[in-house]
N, C-alpha and C positions, 0 to 999 in steps of 0.2 A: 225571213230576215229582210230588213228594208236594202241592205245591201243587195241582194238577188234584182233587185227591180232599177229600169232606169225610169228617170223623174223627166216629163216631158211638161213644158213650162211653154205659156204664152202671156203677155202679160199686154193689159190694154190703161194705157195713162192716162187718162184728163186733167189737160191743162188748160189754167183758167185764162185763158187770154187779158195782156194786160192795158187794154182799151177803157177810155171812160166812161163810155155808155154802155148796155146793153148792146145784145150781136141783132134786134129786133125795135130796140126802142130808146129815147133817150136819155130812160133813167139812167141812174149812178149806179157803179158798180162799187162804190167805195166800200171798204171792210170796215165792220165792226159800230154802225150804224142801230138806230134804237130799233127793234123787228116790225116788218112791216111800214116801215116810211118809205121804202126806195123801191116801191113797184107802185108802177103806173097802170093805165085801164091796159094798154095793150098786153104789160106783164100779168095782168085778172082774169086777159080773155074777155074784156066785156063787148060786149055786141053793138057790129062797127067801126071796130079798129082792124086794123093790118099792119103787119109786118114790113118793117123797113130795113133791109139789110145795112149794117154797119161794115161799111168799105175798109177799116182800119183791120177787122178781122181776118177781111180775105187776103190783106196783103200781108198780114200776121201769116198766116197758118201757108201762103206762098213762098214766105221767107225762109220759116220751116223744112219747108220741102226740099229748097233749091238746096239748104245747108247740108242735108243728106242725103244729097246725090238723086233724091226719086224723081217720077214721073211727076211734072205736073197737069191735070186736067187742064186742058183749053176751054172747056165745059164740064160745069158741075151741074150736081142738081139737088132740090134740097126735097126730103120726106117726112110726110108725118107718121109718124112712132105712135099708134094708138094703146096707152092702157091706162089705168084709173086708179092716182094714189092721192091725197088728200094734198101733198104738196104741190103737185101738178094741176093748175087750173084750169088748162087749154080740157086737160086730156087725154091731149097727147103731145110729145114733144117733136120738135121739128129737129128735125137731124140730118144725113145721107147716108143713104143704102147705097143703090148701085153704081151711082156716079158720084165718090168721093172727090174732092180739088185735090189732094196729094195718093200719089199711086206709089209703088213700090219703092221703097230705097234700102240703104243699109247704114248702122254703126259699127264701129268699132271698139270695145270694149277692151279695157287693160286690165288684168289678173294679177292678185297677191302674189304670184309665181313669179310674175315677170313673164308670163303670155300674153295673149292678144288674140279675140275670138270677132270672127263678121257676124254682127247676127242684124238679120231682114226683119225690114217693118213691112207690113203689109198694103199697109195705109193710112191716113191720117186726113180724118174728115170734121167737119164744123159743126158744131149741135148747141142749141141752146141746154142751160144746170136748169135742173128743177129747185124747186125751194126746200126747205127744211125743215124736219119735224120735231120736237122739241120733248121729250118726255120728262128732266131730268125734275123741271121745277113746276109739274102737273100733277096732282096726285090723282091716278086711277084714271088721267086724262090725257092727253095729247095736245099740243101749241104747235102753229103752222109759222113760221117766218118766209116770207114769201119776197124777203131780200136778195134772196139769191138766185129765183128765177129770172129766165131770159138771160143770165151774162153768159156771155162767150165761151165755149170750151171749146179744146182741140183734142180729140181722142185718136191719140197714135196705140197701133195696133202691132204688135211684133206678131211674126213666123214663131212657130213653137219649137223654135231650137234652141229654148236655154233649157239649161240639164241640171243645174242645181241651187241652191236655194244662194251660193256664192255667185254666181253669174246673174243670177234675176237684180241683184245687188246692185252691182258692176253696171248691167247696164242702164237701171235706172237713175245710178249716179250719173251717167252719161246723158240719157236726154236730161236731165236737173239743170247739167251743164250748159249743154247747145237752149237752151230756152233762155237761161239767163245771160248768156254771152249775147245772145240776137236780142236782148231786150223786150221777150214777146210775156214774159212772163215773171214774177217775182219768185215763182215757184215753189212758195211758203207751205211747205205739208200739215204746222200746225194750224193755218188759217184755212185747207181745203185749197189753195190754190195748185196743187199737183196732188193726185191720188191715183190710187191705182186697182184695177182688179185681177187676181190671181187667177188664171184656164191652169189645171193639174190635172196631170193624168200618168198612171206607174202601166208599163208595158217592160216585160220581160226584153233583155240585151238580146240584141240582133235578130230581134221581131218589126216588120216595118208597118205593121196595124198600131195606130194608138188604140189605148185603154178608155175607158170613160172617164169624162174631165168633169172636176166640178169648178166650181166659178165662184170665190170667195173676194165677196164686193169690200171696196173702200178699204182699202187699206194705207194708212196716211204717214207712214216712217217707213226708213231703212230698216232700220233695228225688227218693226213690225214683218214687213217683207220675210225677213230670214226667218224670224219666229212660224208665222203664218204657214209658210210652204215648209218648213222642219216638221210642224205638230202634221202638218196635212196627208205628209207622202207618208208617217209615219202609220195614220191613221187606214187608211186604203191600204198601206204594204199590211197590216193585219186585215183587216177585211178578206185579203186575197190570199194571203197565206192560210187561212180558217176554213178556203173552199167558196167564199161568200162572193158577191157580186158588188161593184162600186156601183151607186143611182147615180144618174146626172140631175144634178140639183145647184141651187146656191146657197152658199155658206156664207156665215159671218167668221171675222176672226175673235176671240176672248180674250182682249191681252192680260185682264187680270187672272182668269183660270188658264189663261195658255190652252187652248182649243179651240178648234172652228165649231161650230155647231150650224144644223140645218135652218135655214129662212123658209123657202119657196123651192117645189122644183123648176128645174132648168127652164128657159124658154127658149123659143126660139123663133128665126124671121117672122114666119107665119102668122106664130100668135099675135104678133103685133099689127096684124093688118095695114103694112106699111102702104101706103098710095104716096105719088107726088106731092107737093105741099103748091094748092092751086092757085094762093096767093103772094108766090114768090116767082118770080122768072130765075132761067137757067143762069148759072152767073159764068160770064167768058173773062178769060183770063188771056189777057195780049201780050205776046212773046214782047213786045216793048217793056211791057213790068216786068215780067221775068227778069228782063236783062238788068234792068232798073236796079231790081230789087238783088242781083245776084253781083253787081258792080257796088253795092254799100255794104257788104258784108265785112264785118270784122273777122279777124284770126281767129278762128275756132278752135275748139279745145283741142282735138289732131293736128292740125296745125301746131299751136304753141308747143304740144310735146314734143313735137321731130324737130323743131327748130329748139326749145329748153336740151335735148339730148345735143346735136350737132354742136349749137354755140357754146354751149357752158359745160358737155360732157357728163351730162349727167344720166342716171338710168333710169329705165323707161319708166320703172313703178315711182322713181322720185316725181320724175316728171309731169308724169298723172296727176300726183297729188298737189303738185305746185299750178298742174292749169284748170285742175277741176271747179274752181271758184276763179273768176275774170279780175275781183278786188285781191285775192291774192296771190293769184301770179302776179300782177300789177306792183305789189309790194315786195313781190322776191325782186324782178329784176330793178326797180328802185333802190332798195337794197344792196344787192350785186354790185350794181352801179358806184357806188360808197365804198365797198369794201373791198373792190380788186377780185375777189375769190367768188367765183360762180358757188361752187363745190362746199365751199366751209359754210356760205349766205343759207343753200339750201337745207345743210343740215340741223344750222338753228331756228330756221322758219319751222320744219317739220317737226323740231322738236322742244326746243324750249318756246318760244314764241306760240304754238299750236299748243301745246300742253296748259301754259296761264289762260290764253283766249276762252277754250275749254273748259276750263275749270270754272273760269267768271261768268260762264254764259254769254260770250261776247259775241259779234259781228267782228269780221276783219277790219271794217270801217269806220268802227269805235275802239281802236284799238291806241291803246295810250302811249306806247313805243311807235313813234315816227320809221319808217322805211329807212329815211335817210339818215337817223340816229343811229340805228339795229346796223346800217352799214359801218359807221363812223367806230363803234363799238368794236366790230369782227375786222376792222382795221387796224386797231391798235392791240389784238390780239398779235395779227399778221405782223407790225412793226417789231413786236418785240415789248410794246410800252406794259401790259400786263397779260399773266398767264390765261390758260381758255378756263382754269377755275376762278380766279377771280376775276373773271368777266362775268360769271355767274352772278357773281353779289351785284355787279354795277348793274345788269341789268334786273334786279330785284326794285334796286335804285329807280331805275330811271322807270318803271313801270309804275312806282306808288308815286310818281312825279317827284324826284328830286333832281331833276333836269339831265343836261345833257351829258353824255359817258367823259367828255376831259374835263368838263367841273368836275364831277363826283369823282374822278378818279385823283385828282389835284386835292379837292377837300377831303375826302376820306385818307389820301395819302396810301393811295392802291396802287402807285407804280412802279411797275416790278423792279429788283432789283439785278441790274446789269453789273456793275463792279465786278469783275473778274477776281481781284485781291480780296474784298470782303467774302465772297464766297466760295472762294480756297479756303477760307480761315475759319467758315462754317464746317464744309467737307471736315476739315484737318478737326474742329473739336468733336465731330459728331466720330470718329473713326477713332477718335482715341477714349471718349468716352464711353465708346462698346468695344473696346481690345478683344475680348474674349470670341465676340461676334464676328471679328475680322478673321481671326485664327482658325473658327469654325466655318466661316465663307471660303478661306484660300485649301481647307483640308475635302472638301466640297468640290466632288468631276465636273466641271463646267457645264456641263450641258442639264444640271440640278441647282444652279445656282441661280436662277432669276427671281423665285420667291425673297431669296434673301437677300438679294439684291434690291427688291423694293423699300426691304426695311430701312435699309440704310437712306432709299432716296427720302423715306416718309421722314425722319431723324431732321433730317437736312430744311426740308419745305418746313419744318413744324419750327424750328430754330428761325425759321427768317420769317414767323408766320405768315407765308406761304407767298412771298415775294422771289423766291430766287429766280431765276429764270430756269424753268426744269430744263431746256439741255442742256446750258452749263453745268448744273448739280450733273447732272446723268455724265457728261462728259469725263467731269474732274474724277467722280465716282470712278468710273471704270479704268483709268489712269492711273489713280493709288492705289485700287484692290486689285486690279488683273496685270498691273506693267511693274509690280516691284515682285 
């Protein structure tokens, strides 16, 4: 059973650094370009050119570092990575083996639970992308787009202490985060700008030997991650359950069959006949940019949670989700700001607000409710001026542009109704015109009576089509039926 086995996880990210040139040359990195315009002689490899290191990357992938606490190299060194695929024109790609710019650090991950796990990166080193192979509109051929070689990547390495295919989650929501809060990256999964490769391996509970890992490349969603490592462990926990042996190999993921299946077996250092890359020098990194670069940091996303928890009291998993995007924390506390209520702001970002965005396919930042509106809104909730369900419809309102919550609540004529007398006089006909129901409530042990007690409040909200102010109904309610 896959339960018998624990799931031993590493996972290594490439992110596309978000520089304008090439991390070697001065072409554009710009996306979505016609194939093949944006690689120059040096992205060809044609003979006579060299390598120019792009300083924007190094103080990229420095920024990085300092954010999660690791080491950083005072000296790097950069290698070439020899092997031979048809996107790859050098060769070989230049990368770093043994002297990465970023050395160990750690994140912090936040759990569905409401836990919080450290898990360690190993490293995090500079490499130029190779280009791209094109099969879909070849028939029986292959199309090279060679736009994508030479730009910048950063391949952050974790320690193989995630355990299950919901932490693997967790924490690549987390680097997603720290890259787009530091601005190093737009971190787009469906444009390839963040991807990732899955190390897996099943080792029996309270064995300290890993099992044999396989290596399933490119994998470009959340949703994929979960899929990918769920089909994976499932696949090996049978393997090993049957007596069989796991190969170390590399896998693709199938998102349409749902399975990994075999590419290539595994490789490793050696084969790649890594040497120094002999037309680059070592690059030193001066405690002066460090500091530089570690006094322009923005509130990172642990940050903004312990402070979202402290000032607004909110819980940790809310608070996750409110700093895990930098534009929509941004817009909670803009929000908040509006509406007096940390607590109530949050729940409608999280929830109605996150639910239309979602459904429309939106960006936070095309988002047609104003911050400062959504607050103005959950304030006249607060006042009194209308109930939390019809704030529902105004914000339906103000989402297909029919402007701002006190028009539409003044023209549609949505404000709630406060009169004490008129809604005595509701209470009073809704209780007489269910006699039989009141007589059936009061012969009813109190501690059986709250069902039927809602009936009467629905009677009441439907009579005022749904203006009354529910505490007052709830109030007068419990005063006629429990105090006579």
């Amino acid at each position: 059973m896959v339960s018998d086995w624990e799931t031993v996880i590493g996972l290594e990210v490439h992110v596309q650094l978000a520089t304008r040139s090439k991390i070697f040359s001065g072409a554009s990195t710009r996306f979505g370009a016609e194939p093949n315009t944006q690689a120059c002689a040096v992205d060809l490899a044609m003979p006579g050119t060299l390598p120019v290191l792009n300083r924007e990357a190094v103080h990229m992938a420095v920024k990085f570092g300092v954010a999660i606490g690791a080491d950083i190299a005072r000296v790097s060194v950069f290698d070439r990575k020899n092997y031979f695929y048809p996107d790859l024109p050098k060769g070989y790609q230049i990368s770093q083996l043994d002297y990465p710019i970023v050395g160990r650090g750690e994140v912090e991950v936040a759990l569905p639970d409401g836990s919080s796990k450290r898990i360690g990166i190993t490293r995090a080193h500079l490499e130029e992308d190779a280009g791209k192979s094109l099969h879909e509109d070849f028939h029986g051929l292959t199309g090279i787009d060679l736009n994508r070689a030479g730009t910048p990547l950063l391949e952050i390495v974790s320690e193989p202490e995630i355990r299950s295919a919901q932490e693997a989650v967790a924490y690549l929501k987390q680097i997603h985060s720290i890259i787009r809060y530091l601005g190093i990256s737009d971190g787009n999964m469906a444009e390839g700008s963040m991807r990732c490769d899955i190390n897996l391996s099943l080792r029996r509970p309270g064995d300290e030997k890993f099992g044999t890992r396989c290596e399933i490349k490119n994998v470009n969603s959340f949703r994929f991650v979960d899929k990918a490592i769920e089909t994976e462990r499932e696949r090996q926990a049978d393997i090993l359950e049957h007596g069989g042996s796991v190969k170390q190999e590399t896998r693709l993921y199938d998102a349409e069959r749902n399975e990994t299946r075999s590419m290539r077996s595994k490789e490793v250092a050696h084969d790649y006949r890594y040497f120094p890359e002999p037309d680059l020098l070592p690059v030193h990194v001066s405690e002066e940019l460090i500091e530089s670069i570690r006094a322009g940091l923005p509130e990172l996303p642990a940050q903004k949670v312990q402070r979202f928890r402290t000032q607004f009291g909110l819980g940790a998993y809310d608070a996750a989700q409110l700093a895990a995007s930098r534009e929509l924390a941004e817009y909670f506390e803009a929000a908040a700001t509006g509406a007096g209520d940390a607590k109530t702001t949050a729940n409608w970002v999280l929830s109605e607000l996150l639910a239309r965005i979602n459904r429309d396919g939106l960006e936070i930042s095309a988002c047609p409710v104003a911050a400062a509106s959504l607050g103005t809104l959950i304030a006249r909730i607060q006042d009194g001026t209308i109930s939390g369900k019809i704030a529902k419809t105004v914000f339906e309102a103000m989402w297909a542009g029919e402007g701002e919550p006190d028009a539409i609540i003044a023209t549609k004529g949505l404000r709630q109704m406060a009169d004490s007398g008129a809604i005595e006089q509701l209470v009073d006909d809704a209780l007489a015109a269910n006699a039989g129901q009141v007589e059936q409530y009061r012969a009813t042990p109190a501690d059986k009576r709250q069902r039927m007690f809602g009936f009467f409040v629905g009677q009441v909200m439907k009579a005022s089509q749904g203006k009354a102010n529910p505490q007052q109904v709830n109030d007068l309610l419990r005063n006629r039926l429990d105090g006579e």
